[in-house]
NULUM-50555 format. One record per residue (C-alpha): residue number from 1; residue in three letters; z, y, x. Coordinates in pm, 1 decimal. Example, Ala and Ser with C-alpha at 12.3 -4.5 7.8 and 13.67 -1.06 7.14 Angstrom:
  resi  resn         z         y         x
     1   Ala     780.0    -450.0    1230.0
     2   Ser     714.0    -106.0    1367.0
***
This chain:
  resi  resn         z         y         x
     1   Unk    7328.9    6837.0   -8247.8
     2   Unk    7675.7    6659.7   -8198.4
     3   Unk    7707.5    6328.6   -8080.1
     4   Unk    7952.3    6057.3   -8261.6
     5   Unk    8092.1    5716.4   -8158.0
     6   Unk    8092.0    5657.4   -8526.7
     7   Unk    8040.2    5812.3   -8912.9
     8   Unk    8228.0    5686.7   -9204.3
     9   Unk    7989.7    5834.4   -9476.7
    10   Unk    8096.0    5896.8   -9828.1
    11   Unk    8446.1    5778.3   -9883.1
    12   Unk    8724.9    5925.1  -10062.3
    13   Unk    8905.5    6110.7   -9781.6
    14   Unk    9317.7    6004.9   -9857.5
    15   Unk    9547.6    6278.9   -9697.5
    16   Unk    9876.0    6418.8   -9730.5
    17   Unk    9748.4    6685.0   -9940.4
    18   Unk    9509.6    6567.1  -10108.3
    19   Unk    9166.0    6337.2  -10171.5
    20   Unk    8802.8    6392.5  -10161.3
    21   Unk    8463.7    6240.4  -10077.2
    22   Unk    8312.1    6349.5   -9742.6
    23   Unk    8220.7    6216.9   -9441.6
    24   Unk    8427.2    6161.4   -9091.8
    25   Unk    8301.5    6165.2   -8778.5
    26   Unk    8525.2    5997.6   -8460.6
    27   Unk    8425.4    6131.1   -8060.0
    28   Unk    8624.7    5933.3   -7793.3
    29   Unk    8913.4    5765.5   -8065.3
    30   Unk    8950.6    6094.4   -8236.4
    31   Unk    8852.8    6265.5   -8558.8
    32   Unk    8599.5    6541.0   -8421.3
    33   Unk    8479.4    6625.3   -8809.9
    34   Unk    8551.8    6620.8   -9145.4
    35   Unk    8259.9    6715.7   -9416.6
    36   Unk    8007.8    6664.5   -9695.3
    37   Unk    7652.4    6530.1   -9483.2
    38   Unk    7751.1    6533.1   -9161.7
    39   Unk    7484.0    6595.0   -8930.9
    40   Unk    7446.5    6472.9   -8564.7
    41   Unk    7367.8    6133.4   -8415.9
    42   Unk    7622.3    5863.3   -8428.4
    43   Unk    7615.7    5512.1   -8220.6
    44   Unk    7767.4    5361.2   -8584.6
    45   Unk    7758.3    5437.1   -8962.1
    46   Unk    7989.7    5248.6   -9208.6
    47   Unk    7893.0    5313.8   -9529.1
    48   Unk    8212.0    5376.1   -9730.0
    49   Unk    8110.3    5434.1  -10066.0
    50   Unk    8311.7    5315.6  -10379.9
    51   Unk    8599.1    5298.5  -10071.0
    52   Unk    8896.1    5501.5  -10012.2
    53   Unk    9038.8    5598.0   -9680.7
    54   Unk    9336.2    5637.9   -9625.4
    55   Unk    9536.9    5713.3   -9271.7
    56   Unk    9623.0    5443.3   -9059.3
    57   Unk    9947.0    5302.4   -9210.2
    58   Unk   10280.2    5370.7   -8938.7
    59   Unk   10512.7    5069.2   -8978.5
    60   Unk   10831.9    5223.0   -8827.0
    61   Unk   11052.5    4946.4   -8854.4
    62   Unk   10944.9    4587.7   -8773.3
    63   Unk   11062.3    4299.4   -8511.9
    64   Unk   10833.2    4132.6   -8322.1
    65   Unk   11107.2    3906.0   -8170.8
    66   Unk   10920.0    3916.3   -7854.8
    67   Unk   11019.0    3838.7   -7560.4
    68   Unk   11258.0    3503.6   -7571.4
    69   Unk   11229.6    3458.9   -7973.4
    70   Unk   10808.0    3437.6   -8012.4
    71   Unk   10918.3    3108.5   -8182.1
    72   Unk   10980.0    3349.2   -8466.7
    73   Unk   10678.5    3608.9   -8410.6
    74   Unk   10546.7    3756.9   -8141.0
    75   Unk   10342.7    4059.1   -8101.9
    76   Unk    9990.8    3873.9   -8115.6
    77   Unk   10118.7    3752.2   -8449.1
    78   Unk   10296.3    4040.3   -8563.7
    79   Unk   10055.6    4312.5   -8514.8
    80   Unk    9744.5    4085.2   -8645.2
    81   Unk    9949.2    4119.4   -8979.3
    82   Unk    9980.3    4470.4   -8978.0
    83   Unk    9601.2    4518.9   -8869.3
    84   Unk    9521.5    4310.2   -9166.4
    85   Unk    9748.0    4528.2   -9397.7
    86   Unk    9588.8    4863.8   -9310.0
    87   Unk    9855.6    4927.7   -8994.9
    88   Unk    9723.5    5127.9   -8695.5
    89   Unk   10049.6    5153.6   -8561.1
    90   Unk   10426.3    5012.3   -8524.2
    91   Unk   10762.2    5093.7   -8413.1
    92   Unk   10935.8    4779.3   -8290.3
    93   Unk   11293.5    4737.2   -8356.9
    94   Unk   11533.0    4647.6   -8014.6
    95   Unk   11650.0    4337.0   -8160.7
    96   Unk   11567.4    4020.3   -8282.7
    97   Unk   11404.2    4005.9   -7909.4
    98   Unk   11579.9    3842.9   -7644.8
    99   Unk   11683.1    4046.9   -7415.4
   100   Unk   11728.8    4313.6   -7683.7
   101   Unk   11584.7    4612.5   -7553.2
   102   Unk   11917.1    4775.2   -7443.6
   103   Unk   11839.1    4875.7   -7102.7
   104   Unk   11525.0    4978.5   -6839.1
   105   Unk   11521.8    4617.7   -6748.7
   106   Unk   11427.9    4510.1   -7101.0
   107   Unk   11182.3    4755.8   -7215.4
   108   Unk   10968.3    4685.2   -6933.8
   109   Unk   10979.6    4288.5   -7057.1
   110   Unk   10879.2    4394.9   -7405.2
   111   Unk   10651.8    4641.6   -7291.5
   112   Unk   10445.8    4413.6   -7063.5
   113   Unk   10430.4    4157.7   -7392.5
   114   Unk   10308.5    4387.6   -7601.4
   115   Unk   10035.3    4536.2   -7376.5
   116   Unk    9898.2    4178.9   -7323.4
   117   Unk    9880.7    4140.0   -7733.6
   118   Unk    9922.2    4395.1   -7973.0
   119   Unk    9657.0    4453.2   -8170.7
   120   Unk    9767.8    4801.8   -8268.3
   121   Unk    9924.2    5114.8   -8133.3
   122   Unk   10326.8    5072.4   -8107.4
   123   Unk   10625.4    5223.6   -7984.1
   124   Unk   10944.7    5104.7   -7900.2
   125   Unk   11323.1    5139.5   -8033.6
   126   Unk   11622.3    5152.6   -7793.8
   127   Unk   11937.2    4961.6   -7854.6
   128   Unk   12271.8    5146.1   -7925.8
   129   Unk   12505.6    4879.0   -7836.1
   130   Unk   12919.7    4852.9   -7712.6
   131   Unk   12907.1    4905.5   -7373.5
   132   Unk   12544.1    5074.9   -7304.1
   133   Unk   12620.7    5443.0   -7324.3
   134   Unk   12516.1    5515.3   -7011.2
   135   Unk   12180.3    5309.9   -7060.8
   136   Unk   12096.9    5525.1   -7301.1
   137   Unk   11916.3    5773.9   -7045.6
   138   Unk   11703.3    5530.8   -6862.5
   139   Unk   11601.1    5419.7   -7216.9
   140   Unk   11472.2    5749.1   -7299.1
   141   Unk   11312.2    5775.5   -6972.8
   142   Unk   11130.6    5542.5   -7058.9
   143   Unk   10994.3    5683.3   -7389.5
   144   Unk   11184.5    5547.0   -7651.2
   145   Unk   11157.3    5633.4   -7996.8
   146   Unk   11535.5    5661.3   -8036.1
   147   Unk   11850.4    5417.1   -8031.1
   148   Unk   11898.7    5162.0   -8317.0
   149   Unk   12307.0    5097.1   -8398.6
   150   Unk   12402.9    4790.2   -8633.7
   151   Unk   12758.7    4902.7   -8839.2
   152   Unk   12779.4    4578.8   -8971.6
   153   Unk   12675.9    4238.6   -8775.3
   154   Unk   12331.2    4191.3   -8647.5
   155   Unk   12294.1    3842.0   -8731.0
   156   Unk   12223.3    3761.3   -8351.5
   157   Unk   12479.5    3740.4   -8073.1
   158   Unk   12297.7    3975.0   -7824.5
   159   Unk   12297.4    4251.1   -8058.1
   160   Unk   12669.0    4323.0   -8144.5
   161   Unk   12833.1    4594.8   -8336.8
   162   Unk   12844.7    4933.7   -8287.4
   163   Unk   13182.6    5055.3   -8379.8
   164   Unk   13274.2    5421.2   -8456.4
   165   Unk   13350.0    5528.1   -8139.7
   166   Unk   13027.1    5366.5   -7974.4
   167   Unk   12833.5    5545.6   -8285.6
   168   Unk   12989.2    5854.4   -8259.1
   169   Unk   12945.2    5888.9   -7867.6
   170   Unk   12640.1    5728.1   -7835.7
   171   Unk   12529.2    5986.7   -8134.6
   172   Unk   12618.6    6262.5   -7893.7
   173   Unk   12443.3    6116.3   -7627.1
   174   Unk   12130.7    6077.1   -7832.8
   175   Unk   12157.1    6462.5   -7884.1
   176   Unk   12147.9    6555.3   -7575.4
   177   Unk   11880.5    6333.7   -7475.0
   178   Unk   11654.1    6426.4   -7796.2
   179   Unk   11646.5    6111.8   -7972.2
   180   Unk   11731.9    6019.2   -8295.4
   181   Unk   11978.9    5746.3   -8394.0
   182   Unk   11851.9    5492.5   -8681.9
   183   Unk   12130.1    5281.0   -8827.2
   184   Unk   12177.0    4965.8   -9050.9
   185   Unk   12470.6    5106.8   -9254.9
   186   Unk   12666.5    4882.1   -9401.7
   187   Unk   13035.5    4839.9   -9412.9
   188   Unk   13124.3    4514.2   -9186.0
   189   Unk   13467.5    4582.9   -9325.2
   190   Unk   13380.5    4531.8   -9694.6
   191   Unk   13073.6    4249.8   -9622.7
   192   Unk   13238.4    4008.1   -9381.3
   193   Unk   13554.8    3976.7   -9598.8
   194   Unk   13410.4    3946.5   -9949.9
   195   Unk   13155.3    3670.3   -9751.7
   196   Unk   13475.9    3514.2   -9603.2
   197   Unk   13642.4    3540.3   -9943.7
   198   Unk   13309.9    3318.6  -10111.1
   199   Unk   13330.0    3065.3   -9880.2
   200   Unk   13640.7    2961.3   -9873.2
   201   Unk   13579.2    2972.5  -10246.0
   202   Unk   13285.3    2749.8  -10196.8
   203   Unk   13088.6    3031.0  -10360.1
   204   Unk   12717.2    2968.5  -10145.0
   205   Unk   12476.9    3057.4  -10378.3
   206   Unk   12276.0    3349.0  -10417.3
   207   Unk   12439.5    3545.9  -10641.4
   208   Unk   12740.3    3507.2  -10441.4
   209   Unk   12542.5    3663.5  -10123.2
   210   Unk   12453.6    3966.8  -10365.9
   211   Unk   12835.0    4005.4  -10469.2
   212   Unk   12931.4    4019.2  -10126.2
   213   Unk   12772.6    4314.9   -9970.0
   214   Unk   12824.0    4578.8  -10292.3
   215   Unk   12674.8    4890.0  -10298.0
   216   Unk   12985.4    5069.4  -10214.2
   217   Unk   12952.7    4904.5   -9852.7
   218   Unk   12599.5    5070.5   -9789.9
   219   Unk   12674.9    5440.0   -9937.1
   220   Unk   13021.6    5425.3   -9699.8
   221   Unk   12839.4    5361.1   -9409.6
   222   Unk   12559.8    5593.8   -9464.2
   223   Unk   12857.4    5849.6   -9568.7
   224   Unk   13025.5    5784.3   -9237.7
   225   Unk   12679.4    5810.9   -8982.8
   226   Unk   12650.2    6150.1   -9171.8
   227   Unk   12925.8    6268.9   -9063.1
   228   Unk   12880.7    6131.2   -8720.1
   229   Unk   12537.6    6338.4   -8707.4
   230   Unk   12689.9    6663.7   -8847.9
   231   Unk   12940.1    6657.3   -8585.4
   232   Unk   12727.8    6598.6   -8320.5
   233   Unk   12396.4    6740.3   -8396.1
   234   Unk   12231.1    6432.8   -8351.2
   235   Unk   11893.2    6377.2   -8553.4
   236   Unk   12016.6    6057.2   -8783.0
   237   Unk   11736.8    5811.7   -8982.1
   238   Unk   11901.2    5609.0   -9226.9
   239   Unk   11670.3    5241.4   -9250.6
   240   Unk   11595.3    5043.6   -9554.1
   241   Unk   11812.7    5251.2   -9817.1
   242   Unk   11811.3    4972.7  -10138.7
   243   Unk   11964.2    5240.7  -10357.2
   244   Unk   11915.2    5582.5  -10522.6
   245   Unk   12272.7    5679.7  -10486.3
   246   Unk   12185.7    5647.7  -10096.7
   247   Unk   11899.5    5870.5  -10123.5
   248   Unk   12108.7    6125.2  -10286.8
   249   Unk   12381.7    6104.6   -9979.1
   250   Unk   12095.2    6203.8   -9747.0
   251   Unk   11950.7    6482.6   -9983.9
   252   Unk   12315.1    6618.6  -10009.4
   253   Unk   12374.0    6593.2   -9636.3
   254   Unk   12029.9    6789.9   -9560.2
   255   Unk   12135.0    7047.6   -9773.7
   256   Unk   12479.7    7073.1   -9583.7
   257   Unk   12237.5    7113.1   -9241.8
   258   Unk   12218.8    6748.0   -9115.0
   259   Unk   11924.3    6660.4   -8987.3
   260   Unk   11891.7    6317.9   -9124.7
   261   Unk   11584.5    6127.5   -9288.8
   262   Unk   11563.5    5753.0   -9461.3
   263   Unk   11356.0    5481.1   -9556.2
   264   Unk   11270.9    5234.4   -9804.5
   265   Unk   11116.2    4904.6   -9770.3
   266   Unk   10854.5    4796.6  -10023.9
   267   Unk   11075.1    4466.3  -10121.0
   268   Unk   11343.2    4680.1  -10234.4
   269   Unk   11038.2    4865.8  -10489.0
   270   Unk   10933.2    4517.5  -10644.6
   271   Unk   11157.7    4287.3  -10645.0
   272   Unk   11567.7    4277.5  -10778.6
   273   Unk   11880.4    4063.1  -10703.9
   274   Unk   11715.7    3862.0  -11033.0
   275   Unk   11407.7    3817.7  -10810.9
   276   Unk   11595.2    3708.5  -10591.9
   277   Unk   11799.3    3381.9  -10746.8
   278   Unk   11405.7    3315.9  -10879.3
   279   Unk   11279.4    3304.8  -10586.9
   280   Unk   11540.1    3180.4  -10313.6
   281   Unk   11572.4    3240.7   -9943.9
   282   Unk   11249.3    3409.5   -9840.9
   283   Unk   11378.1    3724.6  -10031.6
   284   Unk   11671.5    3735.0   -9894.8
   285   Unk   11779.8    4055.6   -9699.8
   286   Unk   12027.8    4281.1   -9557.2
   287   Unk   12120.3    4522.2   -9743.2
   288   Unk   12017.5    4231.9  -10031.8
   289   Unk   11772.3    4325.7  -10341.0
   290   Unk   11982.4    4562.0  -10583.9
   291   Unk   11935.7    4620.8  -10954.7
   292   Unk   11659.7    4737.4  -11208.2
   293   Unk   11831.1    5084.1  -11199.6
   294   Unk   11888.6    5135.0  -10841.2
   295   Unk   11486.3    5053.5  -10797.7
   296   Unk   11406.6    5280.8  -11060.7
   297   Unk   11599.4    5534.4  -10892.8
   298   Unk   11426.9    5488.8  -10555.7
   299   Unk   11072.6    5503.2  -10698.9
   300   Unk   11188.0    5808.0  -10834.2
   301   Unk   11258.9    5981.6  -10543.7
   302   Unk   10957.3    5788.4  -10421.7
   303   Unk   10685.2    6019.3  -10673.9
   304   Unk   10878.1    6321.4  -10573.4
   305   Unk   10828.6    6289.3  -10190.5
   306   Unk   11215.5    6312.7  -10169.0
   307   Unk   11212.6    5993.1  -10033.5
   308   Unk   10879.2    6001.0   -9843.8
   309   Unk   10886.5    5720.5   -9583.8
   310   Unk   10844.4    5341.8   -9661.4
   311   Unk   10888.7    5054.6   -9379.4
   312   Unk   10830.8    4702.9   -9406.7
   313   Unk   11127.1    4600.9   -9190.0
   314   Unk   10929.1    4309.5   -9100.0
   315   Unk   11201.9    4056.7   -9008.2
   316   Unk   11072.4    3709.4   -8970.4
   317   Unk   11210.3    3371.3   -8901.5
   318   Unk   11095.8    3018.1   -8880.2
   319   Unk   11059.8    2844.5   -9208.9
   320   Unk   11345.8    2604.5   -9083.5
   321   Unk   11617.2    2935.5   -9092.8
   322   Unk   11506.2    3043.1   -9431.4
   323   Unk   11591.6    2704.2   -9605.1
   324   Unk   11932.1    2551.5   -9675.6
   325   Unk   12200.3    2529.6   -9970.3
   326   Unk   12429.1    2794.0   -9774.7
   327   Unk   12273.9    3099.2   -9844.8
   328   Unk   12516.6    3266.6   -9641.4
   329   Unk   12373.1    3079.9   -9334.3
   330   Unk   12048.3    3121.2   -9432.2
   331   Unk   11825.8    3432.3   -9214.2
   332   Unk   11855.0    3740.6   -9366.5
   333   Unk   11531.8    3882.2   -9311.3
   334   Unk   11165.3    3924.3   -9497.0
   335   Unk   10799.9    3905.4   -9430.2
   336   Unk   10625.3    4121.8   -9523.4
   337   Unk   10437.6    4398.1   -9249.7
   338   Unk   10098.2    4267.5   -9432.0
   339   Unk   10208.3    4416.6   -9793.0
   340   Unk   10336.9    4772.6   -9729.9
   341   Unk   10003.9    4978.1   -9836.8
   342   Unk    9941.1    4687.5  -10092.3
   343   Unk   10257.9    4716.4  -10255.1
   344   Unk   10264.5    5066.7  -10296.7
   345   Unk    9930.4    5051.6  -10426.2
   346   Unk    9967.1    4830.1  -10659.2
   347   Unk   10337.0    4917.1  -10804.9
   348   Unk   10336.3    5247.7  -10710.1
   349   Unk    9963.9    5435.6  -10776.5
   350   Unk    9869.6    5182.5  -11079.8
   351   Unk   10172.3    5091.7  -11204.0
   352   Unk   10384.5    5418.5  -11212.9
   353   Unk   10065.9    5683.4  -11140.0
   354   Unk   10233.2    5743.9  -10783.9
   355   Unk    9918.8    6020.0  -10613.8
   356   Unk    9741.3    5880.5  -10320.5
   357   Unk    9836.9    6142.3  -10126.0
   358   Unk   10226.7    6060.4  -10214.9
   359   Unk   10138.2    5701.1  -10086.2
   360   Unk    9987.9    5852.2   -9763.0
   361   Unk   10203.2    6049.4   -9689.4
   362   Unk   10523.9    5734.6   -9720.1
   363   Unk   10308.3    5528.5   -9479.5
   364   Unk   10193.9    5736.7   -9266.1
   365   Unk   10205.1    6162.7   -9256.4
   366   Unk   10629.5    6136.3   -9293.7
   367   Unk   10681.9    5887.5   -9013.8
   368   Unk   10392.6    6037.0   -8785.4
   369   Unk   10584.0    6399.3   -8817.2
   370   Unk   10956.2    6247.1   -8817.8
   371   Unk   10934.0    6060.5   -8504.0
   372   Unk   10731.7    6262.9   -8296.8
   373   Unk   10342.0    6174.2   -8295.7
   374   Unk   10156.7    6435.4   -8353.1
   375   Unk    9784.7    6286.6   -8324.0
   376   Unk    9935.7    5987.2   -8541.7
   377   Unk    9924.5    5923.7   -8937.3
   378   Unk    9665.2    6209.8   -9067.8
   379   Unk    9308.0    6260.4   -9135.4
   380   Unk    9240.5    6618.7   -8935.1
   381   Unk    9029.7    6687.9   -8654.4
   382   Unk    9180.7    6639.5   -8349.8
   383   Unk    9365.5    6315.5   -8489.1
   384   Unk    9360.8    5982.9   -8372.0
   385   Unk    9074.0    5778.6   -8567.5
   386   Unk    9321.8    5550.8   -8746.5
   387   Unk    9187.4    5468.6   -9071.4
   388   Unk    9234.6    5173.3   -9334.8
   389   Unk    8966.0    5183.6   -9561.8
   390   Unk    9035.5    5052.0   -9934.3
   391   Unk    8869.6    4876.6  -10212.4
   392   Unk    9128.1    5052.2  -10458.1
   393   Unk    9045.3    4836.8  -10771.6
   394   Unk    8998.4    4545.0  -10643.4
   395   Unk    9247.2    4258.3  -10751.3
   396   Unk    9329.7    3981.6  -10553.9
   397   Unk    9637.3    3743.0  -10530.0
   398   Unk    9827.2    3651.2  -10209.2
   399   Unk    9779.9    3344.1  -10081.1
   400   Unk    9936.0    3166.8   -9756.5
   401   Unk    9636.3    3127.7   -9584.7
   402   Unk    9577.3    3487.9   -9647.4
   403   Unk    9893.6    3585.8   -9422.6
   404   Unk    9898.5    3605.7   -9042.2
   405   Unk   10252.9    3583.1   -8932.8
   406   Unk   10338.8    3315.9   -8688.2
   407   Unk   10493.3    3156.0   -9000.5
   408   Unk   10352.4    3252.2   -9353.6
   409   Unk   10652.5    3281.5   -9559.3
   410   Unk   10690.5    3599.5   -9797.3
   411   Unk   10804.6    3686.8  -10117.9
   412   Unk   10498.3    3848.8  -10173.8
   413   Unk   10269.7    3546.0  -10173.9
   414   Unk   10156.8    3440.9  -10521.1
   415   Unk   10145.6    3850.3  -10619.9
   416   Unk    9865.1    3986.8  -10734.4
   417   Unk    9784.4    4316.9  -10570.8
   418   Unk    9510.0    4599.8  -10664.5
   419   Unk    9373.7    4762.1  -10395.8
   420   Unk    9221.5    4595.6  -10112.9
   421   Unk    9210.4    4634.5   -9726.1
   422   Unk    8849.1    4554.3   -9626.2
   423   Unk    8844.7    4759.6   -9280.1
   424   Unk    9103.5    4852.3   -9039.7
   425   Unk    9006.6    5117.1   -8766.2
   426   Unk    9223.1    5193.3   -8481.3
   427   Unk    9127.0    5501.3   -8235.8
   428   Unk    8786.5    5423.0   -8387.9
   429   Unk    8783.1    5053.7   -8270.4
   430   Unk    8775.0    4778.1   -8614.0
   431   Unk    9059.4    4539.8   -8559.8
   432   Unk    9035.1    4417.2   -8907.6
   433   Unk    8709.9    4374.0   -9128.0
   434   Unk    8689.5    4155.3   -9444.5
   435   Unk    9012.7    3905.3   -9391.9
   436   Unk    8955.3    3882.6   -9011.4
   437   Unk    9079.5    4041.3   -8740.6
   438   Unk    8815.8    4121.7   -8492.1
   439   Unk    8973.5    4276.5   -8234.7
   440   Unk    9160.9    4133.3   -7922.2
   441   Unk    9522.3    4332.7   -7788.4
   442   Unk    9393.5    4710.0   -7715.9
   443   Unk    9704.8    4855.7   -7871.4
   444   Unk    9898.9    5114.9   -7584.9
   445   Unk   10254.2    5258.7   -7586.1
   446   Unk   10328.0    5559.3   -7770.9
   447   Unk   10544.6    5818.2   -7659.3
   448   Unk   10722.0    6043.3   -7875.9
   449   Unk   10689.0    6422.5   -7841.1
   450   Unk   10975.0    6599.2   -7668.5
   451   Unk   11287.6    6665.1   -7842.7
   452   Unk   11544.3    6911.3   -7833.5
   453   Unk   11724.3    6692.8   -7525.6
   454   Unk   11400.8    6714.7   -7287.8
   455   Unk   11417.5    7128.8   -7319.4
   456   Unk   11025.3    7143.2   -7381.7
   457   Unk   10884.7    6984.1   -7090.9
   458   Unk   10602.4    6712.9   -7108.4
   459   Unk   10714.7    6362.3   -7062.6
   460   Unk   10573.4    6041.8   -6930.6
   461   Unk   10734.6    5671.0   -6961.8
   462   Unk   10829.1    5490.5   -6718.2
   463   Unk   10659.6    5131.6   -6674.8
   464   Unk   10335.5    5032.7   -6679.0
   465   Unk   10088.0    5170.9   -6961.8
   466   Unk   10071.8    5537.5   -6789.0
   467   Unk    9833.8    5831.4   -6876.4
   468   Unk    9561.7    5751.9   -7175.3
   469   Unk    9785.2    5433.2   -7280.4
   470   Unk   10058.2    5697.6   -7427.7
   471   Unk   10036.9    5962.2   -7658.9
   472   Unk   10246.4    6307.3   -7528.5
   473   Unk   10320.9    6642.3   -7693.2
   474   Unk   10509.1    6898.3   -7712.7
   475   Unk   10735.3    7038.6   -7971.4
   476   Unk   10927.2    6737.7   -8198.7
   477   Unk   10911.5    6934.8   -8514.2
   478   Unk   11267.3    6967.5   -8693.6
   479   Unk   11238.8    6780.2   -9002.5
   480   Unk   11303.7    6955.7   -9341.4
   481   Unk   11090.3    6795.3   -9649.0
   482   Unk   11063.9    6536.9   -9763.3
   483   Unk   11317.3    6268.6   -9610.8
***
């Protein structure tokens, strides 16, 4: 008779291709079985019933801020947040951190924080930066997920932009190494001298932030990284697309042979540039909220799996740098790693009849496969235990208290969302049970799988968190549908 760590009895089992009630078994962090009545003894039994389980959501795009900015976050913070949102695992962004993580030096500073806090699983971006082309190998020595480039300004010094030529080589460089690129596309061009143009108008307001970084600027950008990729065969992920006419450059460039993918964030499915003169700095964002249409357009693609991944691009500041008349000076960044699953939930499966394996798949199965983690983001034996287990009609509304960012600001707060987190599992641990989070910093590095660049061979990271603290495979898959 086998012998479990734990049973989860009688949920409704959330994957990529489907749902269905059945047990699941976990052995040693892992799924070892999947089935109606499992039999064997188990050292714990959660009773599930009434509860729906999805995967462990994959947050592929947040900033910690840690080290030198925990003023703003922090990984303790941070990842307590996503644990309470159903998030089993992160990818943290090189910048707002100080250092950004733009060399070997850096990553080891950022790795050592997060090992002493995290509270889930994480990985770690690379900086593509003027100047840092030849970091780029000792980055991916280390295990990066892949090199983040800003083509308009970062918003912090230490993080400057990359021009063409830095984007274009350091694209080819990312190639060889077998790394993707991820960019912020925006036309600096077109922003910074429409935002010039409004202040010396005395135009501050927030409407006047909207007019000044157009749509054009975005699709230009993401226009111009294509044709970076195509030229140099570099795997390209376009971050926080805010319109449908964006989506469509990727689908067009995939058909041409690019191998690109993009994301969504889950402010850019709820709220609009309305939303945003209602509600004032703490929705403001880079690119900023768009119009009814172009979110309409996005959720589209959205129910179709076109676009099939959705990151919170987590972004916070203190409360002090999202206040102000100037709301040009004001941070350009949002809160939100805690309302990802809840969000999609609640405006994408009730709202708009979005399947639960469509939302699975956008927080978790896309990202998991994209970026290289093979035991990551699916319920299947063999998998890593992540699970986030879901009181799917349950209503509840946002409050402050309820957040646990280092400062609880978001645009979500005052929402009312259906569909509840009650239990977070990570590797089969709980980290987050009933509002709380239970568990103290066991999340490890992830590596990513080997890409074209490392010619098949197993990799391990440099700095600390060696062996069982990283996850290794071989065989990045190339990435064909959905984006």
């Amino acid at each position: 008779m086998p012998l479990y760590d734990l049973v989860v009895r009688n949920g409704t089992i959330v994957t990529d291709a489907g749902i269905g009630i059945a047990d699941l078994a976990v052995a040693d962090g892992r799924i070892a079985a999947i089935g109606p009545d499992l039999e064997g003894s188990t050292g714990e039994e959660i009773d599930a019933s009434g509860l729906h389980v999805f995967p462990g959501v994959i947050d592929p795009h947040v900033h910690c801020n840690e080290p030198g900015r925990t003023d703003w976050e922090g990984f303790a913070t941070g990842t307590r947040g996503l644990a309470a949102g159903g998030a089993t695992t992160c990818f943290d962004m090189p910048l707002n951190a100080h250092p950004p993580t733009v060399d070997a030096a850096a990553f080891d500073l950022k790795l050592t924080a997060a090992q002493a806090s995290a509270v889930t699983d994480f990985a770690l971006w690379g900086g593509l930066v003027p100047g840092d082309l030849d970091r780029l190998d000792e980055l991916a020595g280390r295990g990066v997920v892949g090199f983040k480039a800003f083509m308009s300004v970062s918003g912090t010094d230490d993080f400057p932009v990359a021009d063409d030529l830095t984007l274009y080589e350091g694209m080819g460089r990312a190639a060889r190494l077998g790394r993707l690129v991820a960019v912020h596309a925006e036309n600096d061009s077109i922003t910074a001298r429409l935002a010039a143009r409004a202040l010396t108008e005395g135009r501050t307001g927030p409407r006047d932030y909207l007019t000044s970084r157009p749509v054009v600027a975005e699709l230009e950008a993401i226009s111009r990284a294509l044709r970076f990729a195509g030229e140099t065969g570099c795997a390209l992920h376009v971050v926080h697309v805010s319109t449908g006419r964006g989506v469509a450059l990727v689908v067009e460039a995939r058909a041409r042979g690019v191998d690109v993918s993009c994301e969504t964030c889950p402010h850019y499915l709820t709220f609009t540039g309305e939303d945003l003169e209602r509600l004032g700095a703490v929705a403001k964002c880079a690119p900023p909220l768009r119009d009814a249409p172009e979110q309409q357009a996005l959720w589209e693609y959205v129910s179709d799996r076109t676009l099939s991944i959705v990151a919170s691009d987590h972004s916070p500041a203190p409360v002090g740098m999202k206040a102000g008349r100037d709301f040009f000076r004001i941070w350009g960044g949002i809160s939100g790693a805690q309302s990802t699953l809840s969000v999609l939930l609640t405006e994408g499966h009730h709202a708009r009849n979005v399947p639960l394996a469509t939302i699975a798949a956008a927080v978790a199965g896309t990202s998991a496969r994209r970026f290289g983690f093979p035991r990551k983001g699916r319920l299947a034996v063999g998998a890593d235990a992540d699970l986030a287990l879901v009181a799917l009609r349950d209503r509840f509304v946002l409050r402050r208290e309820d957040l646990h960012y280092r400062h609880p600001h978001s645009p979500y707060v005052g929402m009312t969302f259906q569909g509840r987190v009650v239990r977070t599992i990570l590797r089969g641990m709980t980290t987050f049970l009933k509002g709380e989070v239970v568990a103290g910093p066991v999340g490890r590095l992830l590596v990513p799988s080997p890409g074209p660049g490392d010619k098949g061979q197993e990799r391990t990271a440099s700095g600390g968190g060696r062996g069982a603290a990283q996850e290794r495979a071989c065989g990045r898959p190339t990435y064909n549908r959905p984006i």
